[in-house]
C-alpha positions in Angstrom: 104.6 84.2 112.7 104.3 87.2 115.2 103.7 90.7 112.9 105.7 93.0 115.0 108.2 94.5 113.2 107.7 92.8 109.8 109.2 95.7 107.4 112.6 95.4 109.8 112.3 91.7 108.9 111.5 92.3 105.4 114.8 94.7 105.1 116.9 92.2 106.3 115.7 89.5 104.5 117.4 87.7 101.5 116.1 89.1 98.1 116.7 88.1 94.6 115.4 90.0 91.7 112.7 88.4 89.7 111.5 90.1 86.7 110.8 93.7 86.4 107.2 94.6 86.1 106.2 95.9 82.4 103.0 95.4 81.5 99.8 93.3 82.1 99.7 90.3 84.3 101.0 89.4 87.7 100.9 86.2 89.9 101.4 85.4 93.5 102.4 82.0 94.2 101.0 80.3 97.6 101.0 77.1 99.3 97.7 77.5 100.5 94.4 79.7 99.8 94.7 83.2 100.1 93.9 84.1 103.1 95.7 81.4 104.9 99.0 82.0 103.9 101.7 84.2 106.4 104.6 84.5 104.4 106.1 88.3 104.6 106.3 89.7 101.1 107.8 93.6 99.8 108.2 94.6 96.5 110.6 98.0 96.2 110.5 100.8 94.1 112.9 102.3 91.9 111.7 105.4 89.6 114.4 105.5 87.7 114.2 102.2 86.9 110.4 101.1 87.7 109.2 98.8 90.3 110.6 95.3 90.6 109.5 92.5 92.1 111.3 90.8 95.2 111.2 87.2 96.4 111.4 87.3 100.2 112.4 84.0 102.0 110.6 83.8 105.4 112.0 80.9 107.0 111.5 77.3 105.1 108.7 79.1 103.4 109.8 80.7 99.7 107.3 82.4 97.9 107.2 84.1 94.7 105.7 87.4 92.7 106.0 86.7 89.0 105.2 89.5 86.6 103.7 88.4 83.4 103.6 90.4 80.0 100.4 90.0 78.7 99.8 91.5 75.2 97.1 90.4 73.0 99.2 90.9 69.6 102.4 89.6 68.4 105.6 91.8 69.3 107.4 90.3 66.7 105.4 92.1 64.4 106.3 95.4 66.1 107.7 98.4 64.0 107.2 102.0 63.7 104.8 103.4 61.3 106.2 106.4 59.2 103.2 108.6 60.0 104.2 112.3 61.8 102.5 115.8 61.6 103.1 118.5 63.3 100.9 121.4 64.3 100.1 123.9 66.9 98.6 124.2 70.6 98.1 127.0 72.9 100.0 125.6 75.7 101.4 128.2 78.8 100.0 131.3 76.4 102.8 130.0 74.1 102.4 128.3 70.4 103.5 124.8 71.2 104.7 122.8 68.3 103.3 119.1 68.5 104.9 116.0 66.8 102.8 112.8 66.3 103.6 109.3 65.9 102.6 105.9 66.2 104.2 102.7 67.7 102.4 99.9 66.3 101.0 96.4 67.2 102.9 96.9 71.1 100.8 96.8 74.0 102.1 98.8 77.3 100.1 99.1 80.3 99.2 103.2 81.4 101.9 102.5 84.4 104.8 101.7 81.8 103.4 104.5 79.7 103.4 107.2 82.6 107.1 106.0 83.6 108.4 106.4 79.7 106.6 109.5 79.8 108.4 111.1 82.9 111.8 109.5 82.3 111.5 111.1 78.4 110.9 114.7 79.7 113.5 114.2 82.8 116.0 113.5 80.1 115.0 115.6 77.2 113.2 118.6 79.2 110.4 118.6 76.7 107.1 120.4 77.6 105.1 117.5 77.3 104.9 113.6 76.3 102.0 111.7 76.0 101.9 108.3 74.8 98.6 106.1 75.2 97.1 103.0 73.7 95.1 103.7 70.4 91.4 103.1 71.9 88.7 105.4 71.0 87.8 106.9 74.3 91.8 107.7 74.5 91.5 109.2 70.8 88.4 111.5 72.3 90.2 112.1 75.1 93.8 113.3 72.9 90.8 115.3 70.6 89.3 117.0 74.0 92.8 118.2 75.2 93.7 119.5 71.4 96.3 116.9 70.9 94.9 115.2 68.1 96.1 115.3 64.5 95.6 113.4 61.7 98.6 111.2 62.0 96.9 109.0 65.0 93.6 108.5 63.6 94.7 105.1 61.5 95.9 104.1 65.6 94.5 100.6 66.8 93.8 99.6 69.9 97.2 97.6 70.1 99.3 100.8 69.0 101.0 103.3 71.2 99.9 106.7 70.0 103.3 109.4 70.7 102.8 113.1 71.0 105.6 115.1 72.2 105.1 119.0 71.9 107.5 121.9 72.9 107.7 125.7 72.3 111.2 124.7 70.9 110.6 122.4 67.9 113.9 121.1 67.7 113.4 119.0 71.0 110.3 117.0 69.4 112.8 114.7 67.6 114.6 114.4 70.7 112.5 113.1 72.8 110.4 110.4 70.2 113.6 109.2 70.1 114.2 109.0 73.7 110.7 107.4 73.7 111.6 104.9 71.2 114.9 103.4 72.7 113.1 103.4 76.0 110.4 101.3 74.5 112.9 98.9 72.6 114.8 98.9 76.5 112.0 97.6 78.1 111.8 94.8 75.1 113.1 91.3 75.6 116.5 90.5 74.3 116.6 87.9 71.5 119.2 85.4 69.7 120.0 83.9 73.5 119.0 80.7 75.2 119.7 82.5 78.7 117.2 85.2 77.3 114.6 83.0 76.2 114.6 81.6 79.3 114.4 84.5 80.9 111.6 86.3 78.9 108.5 86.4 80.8 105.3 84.0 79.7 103.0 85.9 77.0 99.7 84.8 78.3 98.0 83.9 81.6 98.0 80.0 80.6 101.9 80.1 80.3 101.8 82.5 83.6 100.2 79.6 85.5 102.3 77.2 84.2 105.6 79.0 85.3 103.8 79.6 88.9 101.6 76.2 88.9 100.2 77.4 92.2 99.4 81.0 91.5 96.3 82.2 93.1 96.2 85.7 92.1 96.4 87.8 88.7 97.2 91.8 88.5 95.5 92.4 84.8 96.4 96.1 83.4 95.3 95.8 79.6 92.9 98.2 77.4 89.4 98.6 79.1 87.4 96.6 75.9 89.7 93.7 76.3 90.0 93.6 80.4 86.9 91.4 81.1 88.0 88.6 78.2 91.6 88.6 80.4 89.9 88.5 83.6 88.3 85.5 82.3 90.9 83.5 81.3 92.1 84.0 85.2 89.2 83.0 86.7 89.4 80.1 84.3 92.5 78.9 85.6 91.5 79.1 89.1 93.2 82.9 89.9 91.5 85.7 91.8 92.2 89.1 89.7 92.8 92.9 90.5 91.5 94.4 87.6 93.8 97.5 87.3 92.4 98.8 84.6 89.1 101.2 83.9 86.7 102.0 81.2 85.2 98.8 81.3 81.9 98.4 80.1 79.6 98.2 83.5 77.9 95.0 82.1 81.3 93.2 81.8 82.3 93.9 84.9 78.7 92.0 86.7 79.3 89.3 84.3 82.8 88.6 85.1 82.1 89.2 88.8 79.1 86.6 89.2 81.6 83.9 87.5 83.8 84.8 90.3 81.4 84.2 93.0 80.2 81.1 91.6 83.6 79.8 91.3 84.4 81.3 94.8 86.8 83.7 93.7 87.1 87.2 93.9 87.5 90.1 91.3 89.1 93.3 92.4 88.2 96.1 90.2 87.9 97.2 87.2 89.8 100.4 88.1 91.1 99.2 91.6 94.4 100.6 92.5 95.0 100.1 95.3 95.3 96.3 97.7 97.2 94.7 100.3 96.9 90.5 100.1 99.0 88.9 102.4 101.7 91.3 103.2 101.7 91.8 99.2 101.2 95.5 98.1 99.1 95.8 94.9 99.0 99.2 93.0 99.3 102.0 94.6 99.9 101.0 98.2 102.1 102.1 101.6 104.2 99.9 103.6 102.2 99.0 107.0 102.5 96.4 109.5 100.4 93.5 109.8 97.4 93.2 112.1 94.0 92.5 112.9 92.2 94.9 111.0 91.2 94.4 107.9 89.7 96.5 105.5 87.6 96.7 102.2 86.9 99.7 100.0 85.8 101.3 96.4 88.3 104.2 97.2 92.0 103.7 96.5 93.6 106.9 98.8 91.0 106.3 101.5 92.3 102.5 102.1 95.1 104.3 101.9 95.3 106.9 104.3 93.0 104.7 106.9 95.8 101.9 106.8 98.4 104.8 107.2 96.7 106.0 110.4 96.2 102.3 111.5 100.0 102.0 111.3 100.7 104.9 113.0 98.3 104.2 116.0 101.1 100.5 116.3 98.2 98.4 114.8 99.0 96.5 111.4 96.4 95.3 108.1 95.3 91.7 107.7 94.4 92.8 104.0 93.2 95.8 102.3 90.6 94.4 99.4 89.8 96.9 97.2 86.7 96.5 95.1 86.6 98.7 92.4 85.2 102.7 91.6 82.1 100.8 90.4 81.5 97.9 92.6 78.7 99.8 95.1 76.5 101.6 92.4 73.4 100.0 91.4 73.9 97.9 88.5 77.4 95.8 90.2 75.4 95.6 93.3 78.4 95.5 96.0 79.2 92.1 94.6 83.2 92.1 95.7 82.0 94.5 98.9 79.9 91.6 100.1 82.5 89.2 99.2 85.1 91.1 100.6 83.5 91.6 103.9 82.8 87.2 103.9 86.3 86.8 103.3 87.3 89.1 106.2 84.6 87.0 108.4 86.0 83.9 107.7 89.8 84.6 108.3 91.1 84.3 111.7 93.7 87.0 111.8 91.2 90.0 111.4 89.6 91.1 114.5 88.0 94.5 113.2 86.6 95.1 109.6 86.5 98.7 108.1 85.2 99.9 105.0 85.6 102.8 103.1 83.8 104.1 100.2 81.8 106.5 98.8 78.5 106.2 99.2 76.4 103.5 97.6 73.7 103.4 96.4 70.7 102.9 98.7 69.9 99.5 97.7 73.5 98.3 97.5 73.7 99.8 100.9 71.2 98.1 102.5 72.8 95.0 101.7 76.3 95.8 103.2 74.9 97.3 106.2 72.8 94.0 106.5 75.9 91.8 106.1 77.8 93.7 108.5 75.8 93.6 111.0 75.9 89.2 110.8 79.6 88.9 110.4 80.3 88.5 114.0 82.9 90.9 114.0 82.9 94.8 115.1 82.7 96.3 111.8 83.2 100.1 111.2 81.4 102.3 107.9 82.7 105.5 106.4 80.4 106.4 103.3 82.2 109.2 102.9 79.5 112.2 101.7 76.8 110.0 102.8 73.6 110.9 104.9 74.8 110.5 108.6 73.4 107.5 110.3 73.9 106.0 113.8 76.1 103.4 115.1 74.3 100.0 116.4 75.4 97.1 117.4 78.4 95.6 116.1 78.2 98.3 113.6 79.9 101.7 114.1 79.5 104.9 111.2 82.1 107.7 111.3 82.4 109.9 108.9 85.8 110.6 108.1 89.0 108.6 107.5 90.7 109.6 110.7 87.8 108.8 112.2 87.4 105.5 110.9 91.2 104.8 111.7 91.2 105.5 115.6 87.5 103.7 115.7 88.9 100.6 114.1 92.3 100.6 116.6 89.8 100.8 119.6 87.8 98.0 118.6 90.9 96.1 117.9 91.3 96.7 121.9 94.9 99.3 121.3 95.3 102.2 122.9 96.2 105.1 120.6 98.7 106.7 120.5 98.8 110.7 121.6 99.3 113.3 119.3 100.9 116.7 120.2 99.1 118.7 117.3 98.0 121.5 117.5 93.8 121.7 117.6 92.2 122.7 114.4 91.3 126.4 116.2 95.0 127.2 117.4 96.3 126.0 114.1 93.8 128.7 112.4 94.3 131.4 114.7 98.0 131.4 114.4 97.5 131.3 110.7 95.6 133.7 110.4 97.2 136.4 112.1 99.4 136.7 108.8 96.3 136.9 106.3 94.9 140.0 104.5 91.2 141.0 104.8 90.4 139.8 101.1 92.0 136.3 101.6 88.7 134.6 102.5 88.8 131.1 100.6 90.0 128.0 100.6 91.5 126.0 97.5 92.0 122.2 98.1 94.1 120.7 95.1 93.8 116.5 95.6 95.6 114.1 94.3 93.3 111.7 95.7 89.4 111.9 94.8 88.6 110.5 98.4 90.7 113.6 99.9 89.0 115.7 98.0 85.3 114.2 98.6 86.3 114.6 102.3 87.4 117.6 102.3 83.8 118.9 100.9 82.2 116.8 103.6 83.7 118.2 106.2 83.5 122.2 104.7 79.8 121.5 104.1 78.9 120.2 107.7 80.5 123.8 108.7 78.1 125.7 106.6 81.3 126.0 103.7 79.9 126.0 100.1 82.9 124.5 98.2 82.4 124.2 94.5 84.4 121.4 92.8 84.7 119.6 89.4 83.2 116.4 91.7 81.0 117.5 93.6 79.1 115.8 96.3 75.5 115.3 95.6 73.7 118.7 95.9 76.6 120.5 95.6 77.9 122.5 93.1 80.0 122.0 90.0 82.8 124.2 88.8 82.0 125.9 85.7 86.0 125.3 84.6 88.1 123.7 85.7 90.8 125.6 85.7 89.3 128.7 87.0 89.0 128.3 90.5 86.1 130.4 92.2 85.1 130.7 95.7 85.8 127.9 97.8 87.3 125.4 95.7 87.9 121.5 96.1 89.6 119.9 93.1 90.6 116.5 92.1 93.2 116.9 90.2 93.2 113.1 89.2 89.7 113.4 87.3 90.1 112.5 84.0 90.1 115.8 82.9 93.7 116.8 84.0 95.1 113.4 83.3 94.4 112.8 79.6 98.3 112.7 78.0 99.5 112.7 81.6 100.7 110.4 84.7 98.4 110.6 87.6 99.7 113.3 90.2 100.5 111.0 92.3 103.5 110.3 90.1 103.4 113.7 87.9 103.6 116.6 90.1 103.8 119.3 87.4 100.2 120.2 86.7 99.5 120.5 90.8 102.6 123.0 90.6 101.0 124.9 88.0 98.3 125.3 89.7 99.4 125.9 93.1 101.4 129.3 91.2 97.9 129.8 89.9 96.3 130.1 92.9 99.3 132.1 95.0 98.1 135.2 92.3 94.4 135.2 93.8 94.4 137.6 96.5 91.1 136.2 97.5 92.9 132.7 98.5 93.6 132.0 102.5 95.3 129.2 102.2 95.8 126.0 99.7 95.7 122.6 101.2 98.2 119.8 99.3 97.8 116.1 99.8 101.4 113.9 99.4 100.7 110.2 99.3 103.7 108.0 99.3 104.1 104.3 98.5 104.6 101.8 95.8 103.8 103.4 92.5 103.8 107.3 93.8 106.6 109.3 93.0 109.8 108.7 94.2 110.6 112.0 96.2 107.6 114.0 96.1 109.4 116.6 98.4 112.0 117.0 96.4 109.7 118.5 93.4 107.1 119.9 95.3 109.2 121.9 98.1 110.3 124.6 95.1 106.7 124.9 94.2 105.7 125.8 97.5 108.7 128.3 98.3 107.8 129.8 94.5 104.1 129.8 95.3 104.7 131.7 98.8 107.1 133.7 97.7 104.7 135.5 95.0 102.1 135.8 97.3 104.9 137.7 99.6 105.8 139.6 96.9 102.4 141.1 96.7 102.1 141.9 100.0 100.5 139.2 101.3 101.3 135.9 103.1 100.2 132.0 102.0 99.7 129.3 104.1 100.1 125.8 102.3 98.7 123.1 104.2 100.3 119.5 103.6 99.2 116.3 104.8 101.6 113.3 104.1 99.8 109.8 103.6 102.2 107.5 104.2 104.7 105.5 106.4 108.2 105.3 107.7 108.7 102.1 106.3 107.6 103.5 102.3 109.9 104.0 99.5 110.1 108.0 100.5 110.5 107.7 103.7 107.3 109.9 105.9 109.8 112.1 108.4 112.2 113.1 105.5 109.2 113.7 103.6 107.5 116.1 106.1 110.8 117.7 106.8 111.5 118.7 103.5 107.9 120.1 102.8 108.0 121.8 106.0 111.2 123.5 105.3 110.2 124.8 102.3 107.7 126.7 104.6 104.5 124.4 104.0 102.4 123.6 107.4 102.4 119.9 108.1 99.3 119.0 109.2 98.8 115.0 110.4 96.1 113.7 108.3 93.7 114.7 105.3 90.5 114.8 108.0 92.6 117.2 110.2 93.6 119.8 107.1 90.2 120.1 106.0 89.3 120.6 109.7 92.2 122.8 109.5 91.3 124.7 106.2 87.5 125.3 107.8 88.5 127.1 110.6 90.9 129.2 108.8 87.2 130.0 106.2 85.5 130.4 109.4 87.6 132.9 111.7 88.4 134.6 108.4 84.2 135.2 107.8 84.3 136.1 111.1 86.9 139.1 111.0 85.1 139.6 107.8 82.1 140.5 109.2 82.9 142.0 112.1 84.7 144.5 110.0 81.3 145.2 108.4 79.8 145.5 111.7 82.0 148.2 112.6 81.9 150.1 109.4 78.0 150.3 109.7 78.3 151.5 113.2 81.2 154.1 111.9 84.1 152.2 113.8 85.8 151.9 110.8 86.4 154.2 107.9 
């Protein structure tokens, strides 16, 4: 089957609806071994209603994606405990009344959580909902952000903790109860044979024996209890993604090495991000298939590389991810190495990249060592990493965009031309609109890889950037959310997302902060990462177009002038579709710049001509040229 032109294909190809994705478990059904298999597959995104899964016919081959609930407690048990308080938070300078509630023995994946979450304050306009499983790191994290009371502390594990607060009290009840019926919605229906037939399977044993020849499992449950899951599925025969984090470091080698010795592979814990076979896992964009494959610990930077790749006309093989973890000491690279094996052995991928951060030297030496005896050109971006040279069959870059157009020439395509402006001409025509005292940069990520990149690339100018994570060396921001200097912030870190969706899908505390930073007369310009996709938010424009007209307009109002920098990672073929997208940012007076390596590039030489004028000013007033 010829890969030109798959996602037209895929459009017009017969779907019917399977079962909506919920929770824990999900199962891809093969004829054949994983990476053997051609069959096209898409699943589509609805925010209003989640993500669902699609069956798409290719021919006389029918494959399937079955979603499979996977609590470890009995829902029938499920009720709501009569336990609420209500207390104060400083919230916007503001007094914030905070109601608290628990929904016990019900298990619900963070993705189901952040959807309730955004739908409740959609339809209620409450301040802010948070709702997370009743784990003791999520209790510290709820006690860190001052959302803790004493109504959640008798919280399992198995319980959904609910905290709505408001400066207007009356909305609290409101919103638990748009909470509640959206949590009794997502239940199965009862009393029916049609809806027992349809509910989905409550473990993986009854998973596999709906799909007899799954071959893959997408686990999302409560970090203490992933590994024991992951088990089970390797039991049965199933590679996993491992969706979910805070899994203890040791359970993640052990369930690894059972993997490799039963030839399988584990992806993750806290991997979100995969393309198998066509099949988009987590957070992933629509792109063609090819002859490049990829592996990586860094979720945006597949991401954006398989973008770029797509963009050049080149496709993905399949886009393992491995895991935040996988390349630090103590894992050892064990899916990495596997990874890059599986992408030696399979006859569609012509060109390997990987993308991570970078490992640690001994885990390092080993990948570079396997690379080099694949057989295959292979391409390494440790983002942040010590430069090194390219031999052999072995090429190092060191940015994404850079490990894109290296992987499409080794995959023998031309690439295609761009009509950008360079990095210089984009500063100097920004920059004949700044102030003198607009000197720095302020880079607010959605993506940690952006945001380690973007550091990368201002260091190697000679740009101290402070961030809250920093490359090695560098140095840390004393808060948060007090920008100084030059500033690099991943706004995904687990401090900004305790009680909230990612900002990949929640774009409200980016907006806050991008009004923040349009009061700092000091700021040159702000650079905004957009990733599109499966799982990202359904019209990012739409939300964040207002920001930036707000954000510029203030800065306008004070007499100066903001440039917002915007990169879009995504495709034409994605949920949101990429044109529209830019267009709408772009009109809303942002400048579209074509990938996250070129608006850091971007964002440098805006620092740099502004330190220029900066000094030459200084110049001139010591030698009584300027009074």
């Amino acid at each position: 089957m010829r890969h030109g032109g798959a996602a037209g294909r895929d459009r017009d190809a017969r779907r019917s609806v399977i079962t909506e994705i919920g929770t824990s478990a999900r199962y891809l059904r093969p004829r054949q071994s994983a990476f053997e298999r051609r069959a096209r597959w898409r699943s589509d995104l609805d925010g209003r209603r989640g993500a669902r899964a699609h069956r798409v016919e290719a021919g006389e081959t029918h494959r399937r994606l079955i979603l499979i609930r996977q609590p470890s407690w009995p829902l029938a048990q499920a009720h709501t405990q009569d336990k609420q308080a209500a207390c104060g938070i400083q919230g916007n300078d503001k007094a914030m009344a905070i109601q608290s509630s628990i929904r016990a023995n019900l298990y619900k994946d963070s993705v189901s959580l952040m959807r309730i979450s955004q739908v409740t304050v959609a339809r209620t306009g409450v301040q802010r909902v948070t709702l997370l499983m009743g784990t003791r790191s999520n209790k510290e994290f709820l006690q860190q952000a001052g959302l803790m009371s004493p109504a959640l502390e008798s919280a399992k594990p198995g319980d959904i903790m609910i905290v709505v607060a408001d400066d207007a009290p009356d909305k609290l009840a409101a919103a638990e109860r748009e909470i509640h019926s959206q949590i009794a919605g997502e239940e199965p229906k009862g009393g029916s044979t049609e809806a027992a037939a349809e509910a989905p399977p409550r473990s993986i044993s009854g998973g596999v024996a709906m799909a007899d020849h799954a071959d893959l499992a997408l686990i999302s449950v409560p970090g203490p209890y992933a590994a024991a899951e992951a088990l089970k599925a390797l039991r049965q025969g199933l590679n996993v993604l491992l969706f979910s984090d805070n899994v203890p470091i040791e359970q993640e080698v052990a369930i690894k090495r059972v993997a490799a010795q039963k030839g399988l592979l584990v992806m993750g814990p806290d991997c979100g991000t995969a393309i198998i076979n066509g099949v988009p896992l987590g957070f992933a964009n629509v792109v063609r298939r090819g002859a490049i494959g990829l592996v990586g610990a860094s979720g945006t930077g597949l991401q954006e590389v398989m973008c770029q790749i797509h963009r050049h006309g080149q496709g993905i093989s399949q886009a393992i991810g491995t895991g935040s973890h996988d390349v630090s000491s103590e894992v050892g690279g064990i899916t990495m190495l596997q990874g890059l094996e599986l992408l030696a052995a399979d006859a569609q991928t012509k060109v390997v990249a990987i993308v991570s951060k970078p490992p640690a030297p001994d885990v390092q030496k080993r990948v570079v060592e396997r690379a080099r005896a694949i057989g295959k050109p292979v391409v390494i971006c440790f983002l942040g990493g010590e430069p090194a040279a390219s031999a052999g069959n072995v090429h190092r870059t060191s940015s994404l965009e850079e490990t894109a157009r290296q992987a499409v020439a080794l995959a023998g395509a031309r690439q295609s031309g761009g009509d950008e402006q360079s990095a210089e001409q984009f500063a100097e025509r920004v920059c004949a609109s700044l102030a003198p005292s607009q000197r720095y940069l302020r880079g607010l990520y959605s993506g940690g890889t952006f945001c380690s990149e973007a550091q990368t690339i201002w260091r190697a100018a000679g740009i101290r950037a402070r961030s809250n994570v920093p490359l090695a060396g560098a140095d840390r921001l004393a808060d948060v959310e007090q920008s100084h200097g030059h500033t690099a912030i991943d706004l995904g870190s687990d401090e900004f997302t305790v009680g909230r969706p990612h900002p990949m899908i929640d774009y409200g505390v980016r907006i806050e902060r991008l009004l923040k930073e349009a009061d700092d007369p000091t700021v040159a310009c702000v650079v905004l990462d957009v990733v599109l996709g499966y799982g990202s938010h359904p019209n990012p424009a739409e939300v964040l177009a207002p920001a930036i007209r707000r954000a510029k307009a203030a800065a306008r109002a004070q007499g100066r002038e903001l440039p917002v920098l915007c990169f879009v990672c995504g495709t034409g073929s994605d949920p949101q579709p990429y044109e529209i997208q830019k267009a709408m940012l772009a009109d809303a007076g942002a400048e579209i710049v074509g990938s996250s390596t070129g608006a850091a590039r971007v964002a440098q030489a805006i620092a740099g001509r502004m330190a220029a004028d900066d000094n030459a000013t200084g110049r001139r007033v010591m030698q009584g040229g300027e009074r």
